[in-house]
N, C-alpha and C positions, 0 to 999 in steps of 0.2 A: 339470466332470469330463470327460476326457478319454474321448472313445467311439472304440473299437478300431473297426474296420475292415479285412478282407483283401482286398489289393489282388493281382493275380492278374499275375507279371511272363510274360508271353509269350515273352521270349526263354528264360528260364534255367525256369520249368514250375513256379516253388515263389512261395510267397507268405511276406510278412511284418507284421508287427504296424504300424500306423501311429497316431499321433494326429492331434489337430485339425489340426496346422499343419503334419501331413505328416510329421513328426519321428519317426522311428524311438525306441520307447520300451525300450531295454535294462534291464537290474535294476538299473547303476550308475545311470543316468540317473533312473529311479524312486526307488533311494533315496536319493541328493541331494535328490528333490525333495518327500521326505517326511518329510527327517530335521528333527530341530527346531532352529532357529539357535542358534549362541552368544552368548552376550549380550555388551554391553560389557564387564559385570564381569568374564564368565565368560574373556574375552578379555585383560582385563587382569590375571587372575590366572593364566592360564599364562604371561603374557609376564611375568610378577613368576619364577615358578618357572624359567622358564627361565634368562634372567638372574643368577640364583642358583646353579643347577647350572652352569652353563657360568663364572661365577667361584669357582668351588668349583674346576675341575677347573685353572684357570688358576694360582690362587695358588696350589695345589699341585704345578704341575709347576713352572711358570718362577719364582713369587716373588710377591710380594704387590708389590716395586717391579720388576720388570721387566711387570707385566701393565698394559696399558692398558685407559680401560673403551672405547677403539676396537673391542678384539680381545675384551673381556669378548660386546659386541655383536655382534660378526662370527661369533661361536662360537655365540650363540644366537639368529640368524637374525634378528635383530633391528637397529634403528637406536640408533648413540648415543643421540641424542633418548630413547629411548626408557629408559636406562638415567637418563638424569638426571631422567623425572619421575619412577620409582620410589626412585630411590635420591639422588638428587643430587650424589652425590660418590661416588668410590673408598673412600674409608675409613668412608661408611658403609655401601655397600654389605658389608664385609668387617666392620663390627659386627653389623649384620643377622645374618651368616652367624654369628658369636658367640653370639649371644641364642640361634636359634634351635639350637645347637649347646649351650648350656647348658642348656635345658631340655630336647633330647631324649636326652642326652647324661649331662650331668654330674650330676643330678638323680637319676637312678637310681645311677648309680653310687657316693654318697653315701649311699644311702637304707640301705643294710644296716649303714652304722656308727652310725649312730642309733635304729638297733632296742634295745626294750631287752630283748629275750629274745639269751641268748647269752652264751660269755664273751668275752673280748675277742680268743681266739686264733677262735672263732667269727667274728665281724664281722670279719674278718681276710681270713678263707676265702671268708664269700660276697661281700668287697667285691672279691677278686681274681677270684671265678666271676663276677661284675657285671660287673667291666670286660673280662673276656675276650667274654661278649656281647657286649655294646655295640661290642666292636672287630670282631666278623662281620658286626651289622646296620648300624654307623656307620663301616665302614673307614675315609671317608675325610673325615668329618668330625675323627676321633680324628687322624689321621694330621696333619691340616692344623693343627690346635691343638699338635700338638707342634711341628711346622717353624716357626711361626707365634711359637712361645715363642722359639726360638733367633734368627728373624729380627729378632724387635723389642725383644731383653734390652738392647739398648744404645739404647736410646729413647723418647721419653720424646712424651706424645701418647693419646688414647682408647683407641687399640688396647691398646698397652702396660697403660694401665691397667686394660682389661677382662681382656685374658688372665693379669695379677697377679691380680686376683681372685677368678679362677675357680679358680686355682690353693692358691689362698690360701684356700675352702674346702674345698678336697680334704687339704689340711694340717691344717685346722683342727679339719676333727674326725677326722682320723687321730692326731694329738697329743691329743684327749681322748680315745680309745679306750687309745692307749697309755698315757700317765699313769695312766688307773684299770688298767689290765692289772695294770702293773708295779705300782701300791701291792695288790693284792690277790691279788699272787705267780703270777700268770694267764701274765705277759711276763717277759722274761729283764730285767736291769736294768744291761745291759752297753754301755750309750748313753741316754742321755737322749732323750726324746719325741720331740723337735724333729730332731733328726739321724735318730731311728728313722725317721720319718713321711717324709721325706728319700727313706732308703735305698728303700722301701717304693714310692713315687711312681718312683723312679727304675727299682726294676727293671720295674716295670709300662711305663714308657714305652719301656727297654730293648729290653723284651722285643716289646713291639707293633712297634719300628722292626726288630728284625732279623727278626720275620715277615712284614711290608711289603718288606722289602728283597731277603729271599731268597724271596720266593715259596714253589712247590711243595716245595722241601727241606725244609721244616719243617712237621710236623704240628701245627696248631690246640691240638688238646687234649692235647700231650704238653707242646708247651709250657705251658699250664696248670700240669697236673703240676707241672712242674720250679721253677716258680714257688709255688707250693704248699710243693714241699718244701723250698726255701730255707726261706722264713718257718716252718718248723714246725720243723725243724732249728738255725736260727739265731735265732725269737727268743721263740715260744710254748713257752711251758713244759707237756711233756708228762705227764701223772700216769703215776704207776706203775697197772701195769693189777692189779687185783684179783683 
C-alpha cells in the first residue's frame, strides 16, 4: 500500500500528496488503479457489440453491397482481423444482425396474433400498437429489414432466404387471423386472406418508412391512429353499438 507523505515545496509554500515512487496520486490515477480489469471475454463481447452496431448503421445508410467489412472495422475502432474472427464473412455478420433482429423484434410483434383471447379485429389492433413499439425501441433495426427486403428481392442466397422467412411468418399468421375473422363475420370479406395480410404488412411498413423519412413532421402516435382507422374502417367489421 501506498503511504502518503507531505512533501513541503519551498518555492511555491503548498505541499502535495506523493506516493512510493514519488508519483503524484490524483482520483484519476487512483481509480485506474483500483478499478477491476476487463476480462478477455468481457473484451471480446463489446468488440462482438461493436462490430454489430457499427454494421447496423452502415448497411443502413450506404447498403449492405456498397459496405465493406474494412469500414464495417473502421467505424467500430476496430481491426479487419477482428471482424473475421467473430463473424467471418460479411453476409454473416448481416445474418447475425437477422437472428438477433428476429427474436427482439419480430417475436413480439407476432405474439398478439396468436393470442387467443380477442376477436380478430382485436389481434389486429394490438399487433399494429406492437409494431408501432417495437419501431420506437427498434428504429433501426425495423428500418434496416425493410431496405434489406427491397435490396435482396432479386436474389437468391442466405440473406434472401432469411429475410423470406421472417416475412413469411409475419404473413402467416396474419392470414390465419384473417381467415377465421372473415368466416366468423368478425372481417369484412372483400379480399381474400392472402392479399388482406398483404395490404396489412404493407401499410405497417408504409407507414414506418414515411416516419423514418420525414422525421419531426409526423407525430408517432397519430400515426398509429391513422393506421388503426384504416383497418377498422376498411376491413373489421364494426357491431352496431347497443
Amino acid at each position: 500500500m501506498a503511504i502518503a507523505v507531505r512533501v513541503a515545496n519551498s518555492s511555491m509554500g503548498s505541499t502535495r500528496i506523493m506516493g512510493d515512487a514519488g508519483v503524484r496520486q490524483t482520483p484519476k490515477r487512483l481509480a485506474a488503479q483500483t478499478a477491476k480489469p476487463r476480462t478477455k471475454r468481457e473484451q471480446r463481447e463489446e468488440s462482438y457489440e461493436k462490430l454489430l452496431n457499427a454494421a447496423r448503421s452502415l448497411f443502413l445508410g450506404a447498403g449492405y453491397r456498397s459496405t465493406t467489412l474494412e469500414r464495417v472495422a473502421s467505424q467500430a475502432g476496430l481491426t479487419k482481423g477482428a471482424v473475421y474472427f467473430h463473424f467471418r464473412s460479411k453476409e454473416r455478420l448481416l445474418l447475425t444482425l437477422l437472428d438477433r433482429l428476429y427474436d427482439a423484434v419480430i417475436i413480439p410483434t407476432v405474439e398478439p396474433l396468436i393470442s387467443v383471447t380477442g376477436t380478430a379485429g382485436d389481434k389486429l389492433i394490438r399487433f399494429t400498437h406492437a409494431h408501432a413499439a417495437l419501431g420506437l425501441s427498434h428504429r433501426d433495426d425495423l428500418m434496416l429489414l425493410i431496405a434489406l427486403s427491397v435490396e435482396f428481392s432479386q436474389k437468391r442466397g442466405a440473406v434472401n432466404t432469411r429475410i423470406k422467412q421472417i416475412y413469411q411468418l409475419i404473413y402467416d399468421r396474419l392470414e390465419e387471423v384473417i381467415e377465421t375473422g372473415q368466416r366468423k363475420g368478425e372481417l369484412r370479406c372483400n379480399a381474400p386472406a392472402r392479399e388482406m395480410a398483404s395490404i396489412v404488412v404493407a401499410n405497417h411498413d408504409g407507414a414506418f418508412l414515411e416516419w423514418y423519412r420525414r422525421g419531426g413532421q409526423l407525430n408517432g402516435d397519430h400515426l398509429v391512429r391513422a393506421v388503426r382507422a384504416l383497418l377498422v374502417e376498411g376491413i373489421i367489421v364494426r357491431k352496431p353499438e347497443a
